[in-house]
DRENPA-3360 file (N, C-alpha, C; in nm, 2 decimals, always signed):
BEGIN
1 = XXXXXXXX = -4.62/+12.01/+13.91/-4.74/+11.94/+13.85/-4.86/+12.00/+13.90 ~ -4.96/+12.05/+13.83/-5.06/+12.10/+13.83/-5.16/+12.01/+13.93 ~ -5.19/+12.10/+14.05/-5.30/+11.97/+14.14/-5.21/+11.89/+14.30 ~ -5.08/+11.93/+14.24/-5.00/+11.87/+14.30/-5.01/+11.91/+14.46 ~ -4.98/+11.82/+14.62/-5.02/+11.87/+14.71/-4.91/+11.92/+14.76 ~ -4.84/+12.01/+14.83/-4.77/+12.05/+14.90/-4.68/+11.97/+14.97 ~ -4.59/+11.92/+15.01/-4.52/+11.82/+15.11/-4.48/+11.89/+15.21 ~ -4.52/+11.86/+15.32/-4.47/+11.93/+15.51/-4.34/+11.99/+15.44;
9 = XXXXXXXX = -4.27/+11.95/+15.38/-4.09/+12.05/+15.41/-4.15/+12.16/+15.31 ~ -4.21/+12.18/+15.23/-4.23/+12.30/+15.13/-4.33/+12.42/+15.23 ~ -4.41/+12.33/+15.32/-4.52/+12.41/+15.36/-4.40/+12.50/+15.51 ~ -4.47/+12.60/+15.51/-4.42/+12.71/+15.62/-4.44/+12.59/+15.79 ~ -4.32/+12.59/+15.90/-4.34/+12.51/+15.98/-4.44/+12.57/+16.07 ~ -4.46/+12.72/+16.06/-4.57/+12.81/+16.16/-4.65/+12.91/+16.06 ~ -4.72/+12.95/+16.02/-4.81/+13.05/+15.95/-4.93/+13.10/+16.03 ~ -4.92/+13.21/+16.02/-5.02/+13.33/+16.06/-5.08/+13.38/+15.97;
17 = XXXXXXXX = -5.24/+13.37/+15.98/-5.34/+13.44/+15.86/-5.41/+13.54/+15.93 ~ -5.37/+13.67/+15.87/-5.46/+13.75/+15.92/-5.52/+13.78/+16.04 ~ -5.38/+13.77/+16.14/-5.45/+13.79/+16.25/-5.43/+13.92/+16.28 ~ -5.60/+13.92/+16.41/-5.58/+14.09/+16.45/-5.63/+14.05/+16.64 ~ -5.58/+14.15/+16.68/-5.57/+14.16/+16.81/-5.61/+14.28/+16.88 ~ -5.73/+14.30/+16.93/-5.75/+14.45/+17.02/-5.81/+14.44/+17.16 ~ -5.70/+14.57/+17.26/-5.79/+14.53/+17.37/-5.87/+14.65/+17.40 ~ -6.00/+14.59/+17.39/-6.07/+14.79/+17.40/-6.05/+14.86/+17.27;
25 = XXXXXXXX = -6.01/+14.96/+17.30/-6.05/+15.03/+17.14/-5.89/+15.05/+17.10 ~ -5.80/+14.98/+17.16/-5.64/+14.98/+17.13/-5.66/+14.85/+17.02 ~ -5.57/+14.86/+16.88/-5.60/+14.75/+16.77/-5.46/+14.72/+16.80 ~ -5.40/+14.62/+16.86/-5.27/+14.57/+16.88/-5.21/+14.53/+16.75 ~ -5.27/+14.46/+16.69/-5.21/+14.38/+16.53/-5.35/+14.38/+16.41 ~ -5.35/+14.43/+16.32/-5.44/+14.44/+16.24/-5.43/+14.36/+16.13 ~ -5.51/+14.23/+16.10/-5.49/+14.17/+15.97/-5.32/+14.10/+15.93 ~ -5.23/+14.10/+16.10/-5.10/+14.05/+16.01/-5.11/+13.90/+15.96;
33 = XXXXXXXX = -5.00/+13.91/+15.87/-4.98/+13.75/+15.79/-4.81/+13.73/+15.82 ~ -4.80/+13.59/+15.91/-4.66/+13.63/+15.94/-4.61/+13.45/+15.94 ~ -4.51/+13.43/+15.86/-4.49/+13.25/+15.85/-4.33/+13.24/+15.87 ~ -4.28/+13.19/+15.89/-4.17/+13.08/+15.95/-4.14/+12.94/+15.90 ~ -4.01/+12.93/+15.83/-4.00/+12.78/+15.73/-3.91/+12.73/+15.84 ~ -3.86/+12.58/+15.83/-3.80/+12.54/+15.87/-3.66/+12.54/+15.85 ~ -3.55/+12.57/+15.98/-3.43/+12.61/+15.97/-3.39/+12.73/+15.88 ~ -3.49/+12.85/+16.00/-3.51/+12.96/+15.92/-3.53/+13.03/+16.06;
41 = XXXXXXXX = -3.42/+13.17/+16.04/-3.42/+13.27/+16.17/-3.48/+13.37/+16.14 ~ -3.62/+13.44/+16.19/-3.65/+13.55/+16.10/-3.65/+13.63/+16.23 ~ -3.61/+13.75/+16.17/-3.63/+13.90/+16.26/-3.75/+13.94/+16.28 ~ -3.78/+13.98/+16.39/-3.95/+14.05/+16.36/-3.91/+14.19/+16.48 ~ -3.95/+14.30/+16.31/-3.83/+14.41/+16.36/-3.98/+14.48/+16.41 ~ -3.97/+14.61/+16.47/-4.05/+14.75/+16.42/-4.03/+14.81/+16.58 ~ -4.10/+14.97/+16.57/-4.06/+15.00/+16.69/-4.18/+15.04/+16.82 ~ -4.12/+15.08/+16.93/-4.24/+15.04/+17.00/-4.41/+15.10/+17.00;
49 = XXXXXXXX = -4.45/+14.93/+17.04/-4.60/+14.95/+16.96/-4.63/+14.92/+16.87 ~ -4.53/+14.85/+16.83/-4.57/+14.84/+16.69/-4.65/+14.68/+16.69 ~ -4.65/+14.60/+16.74/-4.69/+14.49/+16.78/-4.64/+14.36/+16.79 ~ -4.52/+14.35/+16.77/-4.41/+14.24/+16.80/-4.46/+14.15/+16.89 ~ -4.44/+14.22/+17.04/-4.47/+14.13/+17.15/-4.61/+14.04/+17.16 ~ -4.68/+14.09/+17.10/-4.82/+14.09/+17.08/-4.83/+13.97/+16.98 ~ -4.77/+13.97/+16.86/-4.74/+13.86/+16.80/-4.69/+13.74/+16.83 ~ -4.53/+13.74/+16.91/-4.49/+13.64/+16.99/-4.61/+13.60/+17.10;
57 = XXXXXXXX = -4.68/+13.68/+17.18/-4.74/+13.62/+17.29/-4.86/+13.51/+17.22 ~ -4.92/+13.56/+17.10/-5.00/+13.49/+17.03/-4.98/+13.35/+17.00 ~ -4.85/+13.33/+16.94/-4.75/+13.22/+16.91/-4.71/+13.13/+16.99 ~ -4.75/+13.20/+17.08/-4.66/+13.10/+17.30/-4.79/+13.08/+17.33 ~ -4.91/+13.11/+17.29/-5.04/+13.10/+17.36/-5.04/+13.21/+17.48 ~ -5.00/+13.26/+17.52/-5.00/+13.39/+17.65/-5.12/+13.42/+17.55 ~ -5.17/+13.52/+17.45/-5.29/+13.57/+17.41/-5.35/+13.52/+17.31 ~ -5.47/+13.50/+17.28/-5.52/+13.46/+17.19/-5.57/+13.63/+17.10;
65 = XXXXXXXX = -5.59/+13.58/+16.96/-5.60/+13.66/+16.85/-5.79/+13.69/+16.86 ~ -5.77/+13.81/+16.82/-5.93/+13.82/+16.78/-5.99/+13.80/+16.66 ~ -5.93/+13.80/+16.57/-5.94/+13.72/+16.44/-5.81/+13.68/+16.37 ~ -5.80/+13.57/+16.27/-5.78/+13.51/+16.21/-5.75/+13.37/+16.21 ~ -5.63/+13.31/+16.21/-5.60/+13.21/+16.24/-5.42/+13.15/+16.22 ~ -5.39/+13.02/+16.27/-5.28/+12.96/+16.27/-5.24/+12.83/+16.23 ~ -5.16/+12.81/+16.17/-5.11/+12.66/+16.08/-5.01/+12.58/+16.10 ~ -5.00/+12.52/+16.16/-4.89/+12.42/+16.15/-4.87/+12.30/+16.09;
73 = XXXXXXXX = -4.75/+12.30/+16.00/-4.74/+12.23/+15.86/-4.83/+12.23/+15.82 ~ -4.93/+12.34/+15.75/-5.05/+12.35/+15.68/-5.13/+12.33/+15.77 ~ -5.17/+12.29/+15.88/-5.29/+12.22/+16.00/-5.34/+12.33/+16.05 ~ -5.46/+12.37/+16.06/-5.47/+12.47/+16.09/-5.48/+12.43/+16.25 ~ -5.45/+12.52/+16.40/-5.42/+12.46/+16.51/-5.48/+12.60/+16.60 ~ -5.50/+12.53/+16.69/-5.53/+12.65/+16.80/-5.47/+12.63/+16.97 ~ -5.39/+12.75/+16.97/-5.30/+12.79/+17.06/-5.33/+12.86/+17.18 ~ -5.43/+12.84/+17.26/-5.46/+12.88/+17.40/-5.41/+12.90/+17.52;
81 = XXXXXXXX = -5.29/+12.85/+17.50/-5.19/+12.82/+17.65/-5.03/+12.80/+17.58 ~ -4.95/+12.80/+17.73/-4.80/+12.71/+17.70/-4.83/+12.60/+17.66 ~ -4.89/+12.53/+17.72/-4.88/+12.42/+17.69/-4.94/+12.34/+17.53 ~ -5.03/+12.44/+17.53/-5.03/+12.43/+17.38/-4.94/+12.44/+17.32 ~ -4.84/+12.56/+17.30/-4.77/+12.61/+17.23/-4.65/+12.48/+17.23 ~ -4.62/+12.41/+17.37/-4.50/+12.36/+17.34/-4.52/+12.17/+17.29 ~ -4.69/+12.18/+17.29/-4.74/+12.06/+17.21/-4.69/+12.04/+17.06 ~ -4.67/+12.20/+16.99/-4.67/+12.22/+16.87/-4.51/+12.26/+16.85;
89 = XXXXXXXX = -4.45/+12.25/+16.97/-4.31/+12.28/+16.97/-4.22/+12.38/+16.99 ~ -4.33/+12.45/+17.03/-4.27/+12.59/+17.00/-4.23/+12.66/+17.19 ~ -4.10/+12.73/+17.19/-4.04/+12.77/+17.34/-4.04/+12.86/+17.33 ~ -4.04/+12.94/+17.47/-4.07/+13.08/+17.42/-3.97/+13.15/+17.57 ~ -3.87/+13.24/+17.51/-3.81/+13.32/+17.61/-3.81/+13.50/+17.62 ~ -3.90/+13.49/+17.70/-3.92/+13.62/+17.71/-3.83/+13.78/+17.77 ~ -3.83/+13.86/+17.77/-3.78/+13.99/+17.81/-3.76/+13.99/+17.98 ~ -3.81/+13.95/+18.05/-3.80/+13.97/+18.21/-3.79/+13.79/+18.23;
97 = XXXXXXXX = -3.77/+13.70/+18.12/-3.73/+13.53/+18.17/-3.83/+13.48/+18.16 ~ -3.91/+13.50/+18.25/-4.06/+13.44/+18.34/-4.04/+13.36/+18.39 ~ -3.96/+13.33/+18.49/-3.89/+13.27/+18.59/-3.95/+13.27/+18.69 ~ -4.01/+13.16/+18.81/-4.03/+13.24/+18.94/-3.90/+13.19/+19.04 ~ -3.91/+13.32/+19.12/-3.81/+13.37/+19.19/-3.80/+13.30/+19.35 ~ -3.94/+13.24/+19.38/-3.87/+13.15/+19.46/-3.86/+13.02/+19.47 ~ -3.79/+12.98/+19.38/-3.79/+12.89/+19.36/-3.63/+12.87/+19.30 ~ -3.61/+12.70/+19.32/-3.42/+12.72/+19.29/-3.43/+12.73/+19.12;
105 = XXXXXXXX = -3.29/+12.75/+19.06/-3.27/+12.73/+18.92/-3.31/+12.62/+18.86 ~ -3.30/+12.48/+18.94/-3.32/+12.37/+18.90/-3.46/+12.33/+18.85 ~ -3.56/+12.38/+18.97/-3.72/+12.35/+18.98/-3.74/+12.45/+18.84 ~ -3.70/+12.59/+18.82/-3.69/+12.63/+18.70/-3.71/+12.55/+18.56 ~ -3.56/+12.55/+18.57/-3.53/+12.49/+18.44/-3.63/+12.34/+18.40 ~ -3.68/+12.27/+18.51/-3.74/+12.16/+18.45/-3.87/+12.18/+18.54 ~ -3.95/+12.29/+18.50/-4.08/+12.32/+18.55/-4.15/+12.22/+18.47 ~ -4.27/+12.13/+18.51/-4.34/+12.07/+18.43/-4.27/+12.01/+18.32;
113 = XXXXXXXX = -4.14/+11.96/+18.37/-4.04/+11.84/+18.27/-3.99/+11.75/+18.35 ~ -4.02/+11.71/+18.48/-3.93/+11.69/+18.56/-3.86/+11.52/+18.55 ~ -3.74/+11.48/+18.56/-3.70/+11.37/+18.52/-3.75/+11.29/+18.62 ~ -3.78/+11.17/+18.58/-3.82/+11.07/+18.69/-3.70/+10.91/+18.72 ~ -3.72/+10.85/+18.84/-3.69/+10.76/+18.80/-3.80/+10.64/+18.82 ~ -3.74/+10.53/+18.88/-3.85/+10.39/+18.93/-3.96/+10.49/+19.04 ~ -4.06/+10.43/+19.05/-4.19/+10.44/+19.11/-4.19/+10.61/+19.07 ~ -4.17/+10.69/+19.02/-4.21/+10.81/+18.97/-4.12/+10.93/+19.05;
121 = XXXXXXXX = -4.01/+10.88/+19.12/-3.93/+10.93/+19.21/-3.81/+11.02/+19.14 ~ -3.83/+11.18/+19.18/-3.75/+11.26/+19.10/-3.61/+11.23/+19.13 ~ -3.58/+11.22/+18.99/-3.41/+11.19/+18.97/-3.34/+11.34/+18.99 ~ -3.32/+11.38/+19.12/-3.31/+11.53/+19.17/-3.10/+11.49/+19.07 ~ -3.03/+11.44/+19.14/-2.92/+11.42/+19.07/-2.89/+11.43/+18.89 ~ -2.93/+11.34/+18.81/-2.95/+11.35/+18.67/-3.02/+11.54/+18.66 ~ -3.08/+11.59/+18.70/-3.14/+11.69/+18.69/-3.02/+11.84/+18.72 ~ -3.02/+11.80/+18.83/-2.90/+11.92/+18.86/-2.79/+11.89/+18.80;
129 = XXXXXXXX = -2.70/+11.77/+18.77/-2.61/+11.76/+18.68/-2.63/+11.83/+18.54 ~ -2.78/+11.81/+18.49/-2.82/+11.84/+18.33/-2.78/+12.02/+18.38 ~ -2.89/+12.06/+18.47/-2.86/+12.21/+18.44/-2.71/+12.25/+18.50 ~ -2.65/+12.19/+18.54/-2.47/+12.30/+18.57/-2.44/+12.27/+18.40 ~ -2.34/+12.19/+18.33/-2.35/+12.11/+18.26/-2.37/+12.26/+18.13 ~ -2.56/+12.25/+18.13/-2.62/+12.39/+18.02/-2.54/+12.54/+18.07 ~ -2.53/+12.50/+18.22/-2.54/+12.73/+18.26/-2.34/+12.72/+18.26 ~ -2.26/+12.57/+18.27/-2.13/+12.60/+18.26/-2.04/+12.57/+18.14;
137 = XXXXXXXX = -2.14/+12.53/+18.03/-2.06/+12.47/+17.90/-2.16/+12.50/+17.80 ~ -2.26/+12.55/+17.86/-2.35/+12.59/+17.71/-2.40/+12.74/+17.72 ~ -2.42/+12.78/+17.80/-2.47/+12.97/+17.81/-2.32/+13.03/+17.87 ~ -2.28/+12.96/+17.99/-2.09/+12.93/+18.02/-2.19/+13.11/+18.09 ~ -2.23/+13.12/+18.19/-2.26/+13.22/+18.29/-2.19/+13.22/+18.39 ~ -2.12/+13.32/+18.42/-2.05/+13.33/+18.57/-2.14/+13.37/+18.68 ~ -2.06/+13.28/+18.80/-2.12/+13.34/+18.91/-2.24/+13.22/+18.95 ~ -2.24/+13.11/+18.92/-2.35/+13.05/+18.89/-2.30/+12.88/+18.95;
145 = XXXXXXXX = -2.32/+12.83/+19.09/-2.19/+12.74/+19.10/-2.29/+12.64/+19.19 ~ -2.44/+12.65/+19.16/-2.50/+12.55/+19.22/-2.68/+12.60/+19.20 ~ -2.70/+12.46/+19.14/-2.86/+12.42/+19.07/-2.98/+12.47/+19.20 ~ -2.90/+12.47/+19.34/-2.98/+12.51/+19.43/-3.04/+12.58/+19.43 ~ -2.97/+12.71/+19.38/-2.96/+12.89/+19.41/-3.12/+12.95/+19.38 ~ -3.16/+13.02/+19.45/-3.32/+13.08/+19.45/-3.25/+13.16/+19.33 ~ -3.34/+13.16/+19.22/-3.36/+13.24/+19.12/-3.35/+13.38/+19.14 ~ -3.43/+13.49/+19.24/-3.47/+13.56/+19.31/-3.34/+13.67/+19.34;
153 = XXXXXXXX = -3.25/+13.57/+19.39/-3.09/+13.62/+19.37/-3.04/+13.63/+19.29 ~ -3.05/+13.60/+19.19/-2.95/+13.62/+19.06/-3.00/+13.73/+18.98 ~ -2.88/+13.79/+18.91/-2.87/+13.94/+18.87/-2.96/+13.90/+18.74 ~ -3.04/+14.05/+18.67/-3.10/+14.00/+18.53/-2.99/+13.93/+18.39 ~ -2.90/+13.98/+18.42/-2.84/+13.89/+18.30/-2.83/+13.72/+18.35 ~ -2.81/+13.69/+18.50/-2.78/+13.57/+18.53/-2.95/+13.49/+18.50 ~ -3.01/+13.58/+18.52/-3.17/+13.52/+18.48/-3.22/+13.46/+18.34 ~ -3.17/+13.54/+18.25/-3.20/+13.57/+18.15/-3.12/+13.39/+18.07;
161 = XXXXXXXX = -2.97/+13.40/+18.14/-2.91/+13.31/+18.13/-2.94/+13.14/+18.15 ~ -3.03/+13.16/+18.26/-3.11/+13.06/+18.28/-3.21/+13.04/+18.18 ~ -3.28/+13.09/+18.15/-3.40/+13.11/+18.08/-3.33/+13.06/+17.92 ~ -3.24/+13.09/+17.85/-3.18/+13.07/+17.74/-3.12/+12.90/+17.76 ~ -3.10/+12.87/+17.85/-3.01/+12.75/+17.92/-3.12/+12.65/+17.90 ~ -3.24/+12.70/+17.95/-3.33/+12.61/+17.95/-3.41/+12.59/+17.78 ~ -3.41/+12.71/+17.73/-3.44/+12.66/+17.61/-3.38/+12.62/+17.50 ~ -3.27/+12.63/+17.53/-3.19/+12.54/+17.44/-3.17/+12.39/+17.49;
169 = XXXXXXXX = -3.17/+12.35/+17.60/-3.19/+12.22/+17.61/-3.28/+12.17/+17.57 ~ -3.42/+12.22/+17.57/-3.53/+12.17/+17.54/-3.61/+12.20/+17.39 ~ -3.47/+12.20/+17.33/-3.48/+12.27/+17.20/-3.59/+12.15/+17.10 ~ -3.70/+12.20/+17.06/-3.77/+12.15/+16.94/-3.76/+12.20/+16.84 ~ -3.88/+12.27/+16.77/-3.89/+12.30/+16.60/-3.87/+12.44/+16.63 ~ -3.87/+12.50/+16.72/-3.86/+12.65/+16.71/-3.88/+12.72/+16.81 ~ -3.77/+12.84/+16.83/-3.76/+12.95/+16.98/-3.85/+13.07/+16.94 ~ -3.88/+13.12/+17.03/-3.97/+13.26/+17.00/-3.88/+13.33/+17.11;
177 = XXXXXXXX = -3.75/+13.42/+17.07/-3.73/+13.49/+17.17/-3.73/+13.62/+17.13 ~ -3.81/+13.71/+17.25/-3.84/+13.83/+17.31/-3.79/+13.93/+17.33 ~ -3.66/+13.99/+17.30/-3.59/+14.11/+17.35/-3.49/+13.98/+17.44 ~ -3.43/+13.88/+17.42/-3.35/+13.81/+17.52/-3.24/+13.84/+17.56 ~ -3.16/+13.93/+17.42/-3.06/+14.01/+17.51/-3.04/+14.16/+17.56 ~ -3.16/+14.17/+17.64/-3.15/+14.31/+17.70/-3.06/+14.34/+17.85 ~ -3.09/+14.20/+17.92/-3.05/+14.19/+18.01/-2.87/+14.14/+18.02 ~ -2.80/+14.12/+17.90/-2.69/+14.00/+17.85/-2.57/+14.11/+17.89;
185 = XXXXXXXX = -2.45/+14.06/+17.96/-2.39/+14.12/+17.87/-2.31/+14.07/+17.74 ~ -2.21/+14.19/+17.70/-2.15/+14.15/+17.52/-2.15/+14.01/+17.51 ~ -2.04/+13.98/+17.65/-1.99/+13.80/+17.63/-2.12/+13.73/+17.62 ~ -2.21/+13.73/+17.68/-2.32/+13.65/+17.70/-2.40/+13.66/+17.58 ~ -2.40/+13.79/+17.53/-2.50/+13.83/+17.42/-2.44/+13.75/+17.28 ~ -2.34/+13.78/+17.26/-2.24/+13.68/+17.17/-2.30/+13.49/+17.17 ~ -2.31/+13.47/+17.29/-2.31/+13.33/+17.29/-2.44/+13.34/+17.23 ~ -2.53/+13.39/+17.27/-2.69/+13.38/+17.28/-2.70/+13.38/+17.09;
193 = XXXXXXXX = -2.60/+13.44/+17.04/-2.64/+13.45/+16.89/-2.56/+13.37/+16.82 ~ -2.44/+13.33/+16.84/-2.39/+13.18/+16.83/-2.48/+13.05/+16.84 ~ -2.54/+13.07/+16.96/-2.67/+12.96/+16.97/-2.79/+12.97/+16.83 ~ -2.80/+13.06/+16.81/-2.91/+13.04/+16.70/-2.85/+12.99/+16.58 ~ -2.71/+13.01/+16.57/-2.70/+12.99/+16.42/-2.68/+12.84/+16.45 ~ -2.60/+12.75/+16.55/-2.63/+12.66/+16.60/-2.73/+12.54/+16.64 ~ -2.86/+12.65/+16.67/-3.00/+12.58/+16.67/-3.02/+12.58/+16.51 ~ -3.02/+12.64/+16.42/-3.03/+12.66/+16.32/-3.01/+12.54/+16.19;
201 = XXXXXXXX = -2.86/+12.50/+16.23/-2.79/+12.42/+16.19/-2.85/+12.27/+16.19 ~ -2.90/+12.26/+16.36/-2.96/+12.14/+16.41/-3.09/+12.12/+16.32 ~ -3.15/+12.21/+16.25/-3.32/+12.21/+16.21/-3.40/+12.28/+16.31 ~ -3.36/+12.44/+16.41/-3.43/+12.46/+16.48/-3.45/+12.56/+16.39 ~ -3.61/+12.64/+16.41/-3.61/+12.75/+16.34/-3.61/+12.88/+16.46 ~ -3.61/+13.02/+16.46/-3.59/+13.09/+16.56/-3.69/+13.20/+16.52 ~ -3.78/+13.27/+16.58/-3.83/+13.39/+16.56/-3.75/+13.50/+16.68 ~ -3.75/+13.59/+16.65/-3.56/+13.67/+16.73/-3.65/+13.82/+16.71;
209 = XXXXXXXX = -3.71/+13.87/+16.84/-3.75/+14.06/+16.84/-3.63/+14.08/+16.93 ~ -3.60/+14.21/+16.85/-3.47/+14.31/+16.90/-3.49/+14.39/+16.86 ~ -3.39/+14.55/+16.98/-3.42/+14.67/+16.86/-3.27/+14.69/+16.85 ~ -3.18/+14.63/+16.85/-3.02/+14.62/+16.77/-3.05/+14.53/+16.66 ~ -3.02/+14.63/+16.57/-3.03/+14.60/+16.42/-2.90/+14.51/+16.35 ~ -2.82/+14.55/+16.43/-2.67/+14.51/+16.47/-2.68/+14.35/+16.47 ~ -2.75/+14.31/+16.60/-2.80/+14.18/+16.65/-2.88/+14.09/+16.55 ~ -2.98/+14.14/+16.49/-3.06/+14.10/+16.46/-3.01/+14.09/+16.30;
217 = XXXXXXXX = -2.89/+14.14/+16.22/-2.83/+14.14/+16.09/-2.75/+14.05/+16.06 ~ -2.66/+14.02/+16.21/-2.56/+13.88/+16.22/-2.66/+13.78/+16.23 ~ -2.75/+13.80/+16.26/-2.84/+13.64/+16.30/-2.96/+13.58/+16.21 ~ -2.99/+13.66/+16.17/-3.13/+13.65/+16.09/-3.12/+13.61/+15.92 ~ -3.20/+13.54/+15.85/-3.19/+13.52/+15.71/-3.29/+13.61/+15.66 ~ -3.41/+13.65/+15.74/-3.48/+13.67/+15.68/-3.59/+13.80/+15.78 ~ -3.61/+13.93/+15.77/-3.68/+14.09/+15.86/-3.80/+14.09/+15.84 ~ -3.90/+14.09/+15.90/-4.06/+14.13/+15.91/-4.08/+14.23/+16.01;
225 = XXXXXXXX = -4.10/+14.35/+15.90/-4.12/+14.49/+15.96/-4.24/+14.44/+16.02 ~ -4.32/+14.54/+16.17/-4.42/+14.55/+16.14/-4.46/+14.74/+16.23 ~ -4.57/+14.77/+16.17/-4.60/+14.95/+16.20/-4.71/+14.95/+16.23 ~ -4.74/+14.99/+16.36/-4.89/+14.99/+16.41/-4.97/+14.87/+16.41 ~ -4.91/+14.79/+16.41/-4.99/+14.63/+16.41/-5.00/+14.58/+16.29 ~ -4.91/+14.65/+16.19/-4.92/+14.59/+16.07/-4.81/+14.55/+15.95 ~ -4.79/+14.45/+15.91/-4.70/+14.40/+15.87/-4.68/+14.48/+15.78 ~ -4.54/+14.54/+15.74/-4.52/+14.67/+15.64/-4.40/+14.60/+15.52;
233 = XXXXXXXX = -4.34/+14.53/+15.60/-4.19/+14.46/+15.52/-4.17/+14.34/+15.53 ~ -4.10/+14.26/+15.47/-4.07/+14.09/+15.43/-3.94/+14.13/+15.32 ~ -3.83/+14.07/+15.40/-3.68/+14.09/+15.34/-3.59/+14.01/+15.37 ~ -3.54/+13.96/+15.25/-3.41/+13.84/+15.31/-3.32/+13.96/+15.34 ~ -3.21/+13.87/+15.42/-3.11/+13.98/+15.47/-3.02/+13.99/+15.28 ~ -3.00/+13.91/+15.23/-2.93/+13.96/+15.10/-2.99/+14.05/+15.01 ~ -3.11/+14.11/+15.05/-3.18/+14.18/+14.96/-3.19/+14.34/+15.08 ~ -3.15/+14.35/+15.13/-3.15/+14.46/+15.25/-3.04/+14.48/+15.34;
241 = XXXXXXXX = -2.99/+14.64/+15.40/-2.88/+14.64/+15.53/-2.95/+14.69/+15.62 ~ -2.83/+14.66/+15.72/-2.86/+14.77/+15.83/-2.94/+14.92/+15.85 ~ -2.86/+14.97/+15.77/-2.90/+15.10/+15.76/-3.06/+15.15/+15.65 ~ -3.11/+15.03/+15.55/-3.22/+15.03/+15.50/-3.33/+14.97/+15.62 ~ -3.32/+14.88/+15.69/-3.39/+14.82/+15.76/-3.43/+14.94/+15.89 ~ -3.35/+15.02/+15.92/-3.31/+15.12/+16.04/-3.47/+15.23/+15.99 ~ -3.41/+15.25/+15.83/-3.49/+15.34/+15.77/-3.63/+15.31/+15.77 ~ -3.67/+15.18/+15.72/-3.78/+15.16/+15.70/-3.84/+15.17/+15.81;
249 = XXXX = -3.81/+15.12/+15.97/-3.86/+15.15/+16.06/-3.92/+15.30/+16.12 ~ -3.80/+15.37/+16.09/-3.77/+15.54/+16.16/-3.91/+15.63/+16.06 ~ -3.93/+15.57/+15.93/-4.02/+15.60/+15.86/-4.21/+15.57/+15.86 ~ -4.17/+15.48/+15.93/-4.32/+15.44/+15.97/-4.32/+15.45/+16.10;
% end
């Protein structure tokens, strides 16, 4: 119907207008336009430099844009911080975790979530039950046999493990992950993409940078090239393969 207004499920659950990003005379993202529907995994492919991370950190609030702007369910919103970002819902797991290291797995996993009980008194128990529980039945990490353990110690895939552990628990409208299985191995890397199609199922949506095309072909509905900061491609996975997506990259 002519006039008619949009309804939240039609509208994109994240949209990006035109944003650009430079530090100094480096132009990190030029003018991209990049959106996200709900219960929807998109790829956001290109190679390095191209401005991926730069994108994601915009979306988590780590950077703010030098121009354009951001929407949620049509709103237009502004994203300064984590804690913005995870007002709006959005979790974000990055390439090296961002975990600190001295500190145990537990204090981790529920940094600034921490369960309470009467007079405000941390429910340390309920807490360390939740995270064994996530790292032995839901990421299922070896080597991993107490919520105590200083972060600091654990190998990068056991890190990484944590970091995924934790945002799937605290799963809302949508993950922003980073290069997540660089550190993984197969077995771990397997679960990690099991998980999305899983989050997926739930109503979560996922934005997924990788440079295995492999990874990102079993997981994804939907590829956003981008080349020198600029969005070059938008492709459902049934309209594109591996080996086209490989190309469009190697070519820009």
């Amino acid at each position: 119907m002519s006039g008619a207004k949009a309804t939240p499920d039609a509208l994109p659950l994240l949209q990006l207008e035109g944003i650009s990003k430079s530090y100094g005379h480096l132009q990190a993202l030029s003018g991209a336009d990049f959106s996200i529907g709900r219960n929807e995994v998109v790829g956001l492919l290109g190679d390095n430099g191209a401005g991926k991370s730069t994108l994601v950190k915009i979306m988590s609030g780590v950077e703010f844009p030098s121009s354009g702007r951001i929407l949620r369910d049509g709103q237009e919103v502004t994203i300064r911080s984590r804690k913005d970002s995870e007002r709006l819902g959005i979790e974000t797991i990055y390439q090296d975790s961002a975990l600190v290291g001295s500190a145990s797995i537990m204090r981790n996993f529920f940094a600034g979530r921490e369960r309470t009980r009467a007079l405000g008194l941390l429910d340390m128990k309920a807490m360390n039950a939740i995270v064994m529980d996530q790292l032995l039945n839901t990421v299922r990490i070896a080597g991993i046999d107490s919520p105590d353990i200083l972060v600091e110690t654990l190998s990068g895939g056991q890190r990484q493990a944590v970091a995924i552990a934790r945002a799937v628990y605290f799963k809302t409208a949508m993950l922003l992950l980073d290069e997540p299985t660089s550190a993984l191995s197969v077995r771990e890397t397997d679960k990690l993409l099991s998980h999305l199609g899983e989050l997926k199922a739930e109503g979560v949506s996922a934005v997924f940078i990788t440079h295995n095309l492999y990874h990102a072909y079993e997981s994804c509905d939907r590829f956003v090239v981008l080349a020198r900061g600029r969005v070059i491609h938008s492709l459902a996975r049934h309209e594109t393969s591996v080996r086209e997506l490989n190309d469009i990259i190697v070519k820009h």
